[in-house]
N, C-alpha and C positions, 0 to 999 in steps of 0.2 A: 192653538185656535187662531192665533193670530197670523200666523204663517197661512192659513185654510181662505181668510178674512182674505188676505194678498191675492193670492191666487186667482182666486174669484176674482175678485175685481180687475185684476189685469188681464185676464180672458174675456168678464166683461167688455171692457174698453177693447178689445181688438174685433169683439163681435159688431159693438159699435161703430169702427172705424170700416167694418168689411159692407154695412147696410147701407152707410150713405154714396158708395162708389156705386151699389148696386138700384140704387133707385135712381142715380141719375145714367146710368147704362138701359135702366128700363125705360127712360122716354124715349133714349138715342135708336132701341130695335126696331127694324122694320117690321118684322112680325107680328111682334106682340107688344105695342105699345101697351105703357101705360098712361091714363089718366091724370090730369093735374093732381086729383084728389087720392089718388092712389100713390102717387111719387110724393108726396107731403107726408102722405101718413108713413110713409117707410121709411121716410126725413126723420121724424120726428120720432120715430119708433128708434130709430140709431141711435140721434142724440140724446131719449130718457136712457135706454140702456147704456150708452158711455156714460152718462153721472151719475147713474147709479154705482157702474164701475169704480169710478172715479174715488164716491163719497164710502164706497166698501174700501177701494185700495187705502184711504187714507186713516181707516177706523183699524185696519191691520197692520198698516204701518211698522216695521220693527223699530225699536230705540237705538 
C-alpha cells in the first residue's frame, strides 16, 4: 500500500509541475489568451495538486 501511496504522489507532483508551465504559456498565446483570473486559478490548481503529491509521497514513503 505504501508503494501505491508513492506512486500517486510522485505522478501527482509532476502533474503539478506540468500546470504551472502551462498557465503561464496560456497568457503568452496570441490566440487564446488567458485571463488574469483564469492563469491564477490554473496557478493555484498546480500548486494544491503538487502538495497534495507532495503530503501522499511522504505518507508512502518506504523505511
Amino acid at each position: 500500500m505504501r508503494g501505491v501511496l508513492y506512486k500517486l504522489g510522485r505522478v501527482m507532483q509532476l502533474i503539478g509541475m506540468i500546470l504551472l508551465p502551462l498557465a503561464i504559456a496560456g497568457n503568452l498565446s496570441p490566440e487564446h489568451t488567458l485571463n488574469l483570473k483564469e492563469s491564477l486559478l490554473l496557478s493555484g490548481t498546480g500548486v494544491v495538486v503538487f502538495m497534495i503529491g507532495w503530503l501522499l509521497q511522504q505518507a508512502g514513503r518506504p523505511e
